[in-house]
N, C-alpha and C positions, 0 to 999 in steps of 0.2 A: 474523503475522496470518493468512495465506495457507500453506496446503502446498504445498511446490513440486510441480508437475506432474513425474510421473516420464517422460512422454510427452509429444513435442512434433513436428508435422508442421511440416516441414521440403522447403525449395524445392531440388533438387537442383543442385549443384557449378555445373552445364554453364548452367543457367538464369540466370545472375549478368547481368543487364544491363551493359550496355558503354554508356560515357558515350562512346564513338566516336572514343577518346583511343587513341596509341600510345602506351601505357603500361608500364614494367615490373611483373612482379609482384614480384618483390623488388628495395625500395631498397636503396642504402649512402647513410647521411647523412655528409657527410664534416665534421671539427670536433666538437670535444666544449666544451659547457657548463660552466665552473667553478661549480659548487651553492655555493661560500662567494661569492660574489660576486651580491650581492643588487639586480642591473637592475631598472627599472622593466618587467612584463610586457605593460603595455597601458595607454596614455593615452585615454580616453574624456572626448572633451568637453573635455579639461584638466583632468581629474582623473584621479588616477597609480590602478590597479590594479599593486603589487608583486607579487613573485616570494613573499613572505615573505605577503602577503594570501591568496594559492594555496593555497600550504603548508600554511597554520591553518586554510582552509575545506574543505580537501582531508581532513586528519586528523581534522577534526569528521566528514566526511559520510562516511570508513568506519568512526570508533567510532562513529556514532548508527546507523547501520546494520548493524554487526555484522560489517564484509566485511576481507579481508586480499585481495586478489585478485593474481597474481603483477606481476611488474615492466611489462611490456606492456600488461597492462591497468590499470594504476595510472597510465600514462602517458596512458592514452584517457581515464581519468576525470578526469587534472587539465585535459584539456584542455574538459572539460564542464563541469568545474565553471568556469573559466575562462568563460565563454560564459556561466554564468549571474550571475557577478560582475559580466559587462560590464550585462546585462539589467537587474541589482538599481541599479545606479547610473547607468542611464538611467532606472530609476521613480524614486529619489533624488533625481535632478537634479529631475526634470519635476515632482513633486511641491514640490520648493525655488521652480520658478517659479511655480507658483501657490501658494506663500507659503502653505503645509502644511508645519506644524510638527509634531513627537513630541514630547512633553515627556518626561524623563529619569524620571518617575514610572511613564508609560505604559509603555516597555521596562523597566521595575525589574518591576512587574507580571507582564509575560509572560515576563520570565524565570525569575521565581518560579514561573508555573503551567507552565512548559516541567521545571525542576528535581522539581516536583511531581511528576508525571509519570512521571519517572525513580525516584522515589520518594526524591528527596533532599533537604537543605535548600541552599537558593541556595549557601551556603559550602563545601557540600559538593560540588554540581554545579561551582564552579568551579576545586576541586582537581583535582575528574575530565578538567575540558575541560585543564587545563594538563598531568594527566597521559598525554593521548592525543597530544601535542605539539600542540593549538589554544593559541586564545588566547581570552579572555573577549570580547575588545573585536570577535573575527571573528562571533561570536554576535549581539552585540548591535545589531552592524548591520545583519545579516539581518534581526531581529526590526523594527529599523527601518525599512527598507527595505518589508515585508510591511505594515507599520501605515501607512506615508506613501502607498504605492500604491492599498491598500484604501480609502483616506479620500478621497486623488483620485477613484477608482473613482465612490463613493456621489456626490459633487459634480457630476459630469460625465456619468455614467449615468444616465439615467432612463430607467425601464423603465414604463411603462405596458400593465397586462393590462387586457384589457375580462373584464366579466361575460361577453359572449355568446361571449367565448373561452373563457372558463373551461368554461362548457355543455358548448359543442361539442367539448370534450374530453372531456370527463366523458362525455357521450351516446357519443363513441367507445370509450370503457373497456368502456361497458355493452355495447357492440356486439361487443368484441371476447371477451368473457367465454368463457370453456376455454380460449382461446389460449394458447400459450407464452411466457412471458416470461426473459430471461436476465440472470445476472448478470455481468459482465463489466469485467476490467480491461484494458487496453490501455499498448501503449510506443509513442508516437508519435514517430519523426523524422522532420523535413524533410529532402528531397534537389534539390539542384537535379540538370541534366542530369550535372554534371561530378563531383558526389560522387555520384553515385546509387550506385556500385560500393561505394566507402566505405562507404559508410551501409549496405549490404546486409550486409557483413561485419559493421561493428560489431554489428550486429542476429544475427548470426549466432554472433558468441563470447557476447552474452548469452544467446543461449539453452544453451548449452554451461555457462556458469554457474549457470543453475537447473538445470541436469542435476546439478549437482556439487551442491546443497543452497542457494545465494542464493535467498530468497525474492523473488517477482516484485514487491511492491510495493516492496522495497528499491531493486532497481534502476530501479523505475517513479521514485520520489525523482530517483535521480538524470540517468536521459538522457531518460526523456521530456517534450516540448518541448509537448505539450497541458496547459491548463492543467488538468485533473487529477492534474499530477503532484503536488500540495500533499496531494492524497489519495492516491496510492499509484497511480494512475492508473485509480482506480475510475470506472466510466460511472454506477453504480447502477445498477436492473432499467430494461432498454430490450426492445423487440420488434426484430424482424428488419428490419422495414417504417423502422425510425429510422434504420439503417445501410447507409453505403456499400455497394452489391453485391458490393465485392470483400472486405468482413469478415463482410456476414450469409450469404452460400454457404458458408464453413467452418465458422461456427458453428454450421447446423440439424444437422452430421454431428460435430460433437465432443460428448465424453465429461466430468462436470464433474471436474473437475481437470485438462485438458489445455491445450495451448497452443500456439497456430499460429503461424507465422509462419518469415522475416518473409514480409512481405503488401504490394504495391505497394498505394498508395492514391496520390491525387490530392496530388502536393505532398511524398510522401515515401515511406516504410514504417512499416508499423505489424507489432507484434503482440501478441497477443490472449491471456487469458486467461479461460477458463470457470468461474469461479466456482459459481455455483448454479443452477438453475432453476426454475421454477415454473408454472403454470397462473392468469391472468386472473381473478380474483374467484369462486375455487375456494379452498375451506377447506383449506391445506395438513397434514396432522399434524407435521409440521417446524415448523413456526411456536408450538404448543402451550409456553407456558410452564410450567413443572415449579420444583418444591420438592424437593430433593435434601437427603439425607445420606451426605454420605461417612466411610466406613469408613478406614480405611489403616493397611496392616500392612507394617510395617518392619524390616528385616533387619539384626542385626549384621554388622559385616565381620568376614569369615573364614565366615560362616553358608555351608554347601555348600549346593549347588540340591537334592536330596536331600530336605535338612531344610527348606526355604523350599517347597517341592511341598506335604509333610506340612501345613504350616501353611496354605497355602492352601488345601488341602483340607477343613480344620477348619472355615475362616472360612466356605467356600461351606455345609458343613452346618451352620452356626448359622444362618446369613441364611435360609437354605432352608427353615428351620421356624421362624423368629420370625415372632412377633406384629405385623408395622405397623411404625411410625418407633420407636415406643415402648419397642421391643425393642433399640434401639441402643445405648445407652450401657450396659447388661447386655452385650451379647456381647462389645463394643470392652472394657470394664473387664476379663472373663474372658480376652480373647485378646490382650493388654496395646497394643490397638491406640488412634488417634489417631480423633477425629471431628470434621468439619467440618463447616456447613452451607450449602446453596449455596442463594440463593432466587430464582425468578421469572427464571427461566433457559432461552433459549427451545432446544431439541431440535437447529435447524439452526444454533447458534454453538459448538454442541457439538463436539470433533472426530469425522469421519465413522464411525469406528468406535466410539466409543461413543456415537454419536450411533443408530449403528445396533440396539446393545444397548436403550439405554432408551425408544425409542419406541414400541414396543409393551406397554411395562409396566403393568401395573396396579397401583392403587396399596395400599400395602403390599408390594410386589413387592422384590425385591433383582435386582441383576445377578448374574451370573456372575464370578468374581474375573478382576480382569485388570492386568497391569503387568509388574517383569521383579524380578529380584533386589536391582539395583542400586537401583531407585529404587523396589522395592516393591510391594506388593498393593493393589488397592482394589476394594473394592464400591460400586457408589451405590445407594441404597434411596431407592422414589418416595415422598413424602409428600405431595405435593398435585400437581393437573395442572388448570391453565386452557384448554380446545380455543379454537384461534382461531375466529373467527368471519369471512367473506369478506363485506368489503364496499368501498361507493365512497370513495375516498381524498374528504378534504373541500375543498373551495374554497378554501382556504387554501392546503392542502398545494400544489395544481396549480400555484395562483397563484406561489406561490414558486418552485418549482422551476420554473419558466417564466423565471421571475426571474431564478434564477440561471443559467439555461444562457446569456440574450441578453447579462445581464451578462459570463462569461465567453468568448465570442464578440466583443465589444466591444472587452475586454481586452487578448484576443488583436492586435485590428487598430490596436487604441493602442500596443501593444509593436511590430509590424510595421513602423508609421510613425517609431516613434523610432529603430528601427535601420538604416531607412534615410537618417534626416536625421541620423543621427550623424557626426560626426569620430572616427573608433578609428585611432590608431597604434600599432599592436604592438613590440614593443622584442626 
């Protein structure tokens, strides 16, 4: 979804906070784990979290993710995911007492639209999950777990927005109009004093891993502890004036694709990712929806770059003197190319460099060819173009998204309290 940032400002070595522990920096753990010998990993409440429940939600969340990461850090993420196992059957439980049931219909449902997704059918989806070594049954409690919480959520949250808050937002939008707005993901962990060092580091190998190509919202999936992590740890467009001082003073001075951190905040580290930017109730050209055709010219194997130039060459001077959209399926038939068409497609979901190609187009216009050998040519040619229009987000929209921040805020302090009244024995 996201390109990894190729840049990332970074807290230097010497800066690591000290939880004021005489601590080594390298352990030796003395004793080795038998892996065929399947202990119970953590009793919560009196209900058993296995070693073998890890395992299956462990190899789910680096095939949905995409990640192989070496052995150290596979060890840092079973122990996250671990932590979020405990989390999922403390909503389980608390959901069971107030007698919040799933029906085996409801999780059939979303595991269908989760397989969808993937673009598979259910039977297909649960070949895959047994061929990444999960299990069906680790899936399907998640899914549960997410449907029993949300339903407690609605029951036990009531949010009430007034009209004259609604306003007085909205009058603020209008007031703030040119302003900047950012879009922004975030990896939240918590530190108390004694892990604060821990927590600095593990923040400090992810970002080491979006350096190597993991995208940020895969690893936002899995360690961040805000609850945007279900979105990738997206904030949405927020202003500076919404954020803690110690995340909006980096962000007036980054670049969009970069990414800071980590970043001390109140209660842990965070860090940050610059997604987009914008201007306040300013007509962006990025927002412009477009009507696209694409071209695509394809290469035998063995074709040398040589002959694949030549042919690009070709395609740029057909596109360069057609006629409009009109003229596509003519020049794709002569240059024995493929055509797709992409509709209502807005300019800033584009990736940045052809995003930066077509938004100056006019329409009947073509690109410039662009791709590699390997995966080929393509021109897009503009056939229609919608300009956004800048205006006040509706009553509704505010309303909601009011809604849902206090609701997840709530959340948060309904999870806080059940992890404190919990019983967890680790095994």
């Amino acid at each position: 979804m996201l390109a990894t940032a190729a840049a990332a400002q970074t807290v230097p070595d010497e800066e690591v906070p000290s939880a004021g522990l005489d601590l080594p920096a390298n352990l030796q753990i003395f004793g080795k784990a038998d892996p065929n010998v399947r202990k119970p990993t953590a009793i919560v409440n009196n209900t058993v979290i296995t070693g073998t429940d890890v395992d299956q939600r462990l190899a789910l969340v680096l095939a949905i993710n995409d990640l192989n990461p070496p052995a150290a850090e596979r060890d840092q993420i079973r122990l996250q995911v671990l932590r979020s196992l405990i989390d999922e059957t403390l909503q389980i439980q608390e959901a069971a007492a107030a007698k919040i049931t799933v029906d085996k219909a409801e999780v059939d449902q979303t595991f269908a639209r989760v397989a969808q997704r993937r673009q598979l059918t259910p039977d297909q989806f649960r070949q895959w999950i047994r061929s990444v070594g999960s299990s069906e049954r680790s899936i399907r409690r998640q899914i549960e777990g997410e449907l029993a919480w949300s339903r407690l959520l609605r029951r036990r949250v009531s949010i009430d927005i007034s009209d004259a808050e609604v306003e007085s937002i909205l009058k603020r939008i209008e007031a703030a109009k040119g302003t900047h707005e950012y879009r922004v993901f975030e990896i939240y962990m918590s530190a108390t004093p004694e892990r604060a060092e821990e927590v600095y580091r593990q923040q400090q190998a992810l970002l080491q891993q979006m350096r190597e190509g993991t995208p940020f919202d895969s690893l936002a999936h899995i360690w961040s502890e805000a609850t945007t992590k279900i979105k990738g740890g997206d904030l949405g467009w927020i202003r500076t004036v919404t954020l803690p001082e110690q995340l909006a003073t980096p962000l007036q001075t980054m670049q969009v694709g970069q990414v800071a951190g980590p970043i001390e905040v109140p209660g842990g580290f965070s860090i940050i990712y610059l997604a987009d930017t914008r201007q306040v109730l300013v007509a962006d050209p990025r927002d412009a929806r477009l009507n696209l055709r694409q071209i695509t010219l394809t290469f035998a194997p063995g074709t040398t770059e040589e002959a694949a130039t030549t042919k690009a060459a070709e395609l740029a001077k057909q596109t360069a003197s057609m006629q409009g959209c009109g003229d596509v399926p003519r020049i794709a038939q002569a240059l024995g190319a493929d055509v797709v068409n992409r509709d209502s497609i807005r300019v800033r979901d584009l990736p940045g460099q052809v995003a930066n190609l077509v938004v100056d187009l006019q329409v009947g216009q073509a690109t410039q060819p662009f791709g590699s050998l390997e995966s080929g040519v393509r021109v897009l040619v503009l056939c229609g173009r919608d300009d956004p229009v800048a205006e006040l987000p509706s009553k509704q929209d505010v309303s909601q998204s009011l809604e849902d921040e206090r609701t997840g805020r709530r959340a948060e302090r309904m999870l806080r309290d059940l992890r404190r009244d919990a019983i967890v024995e680790y095994r």
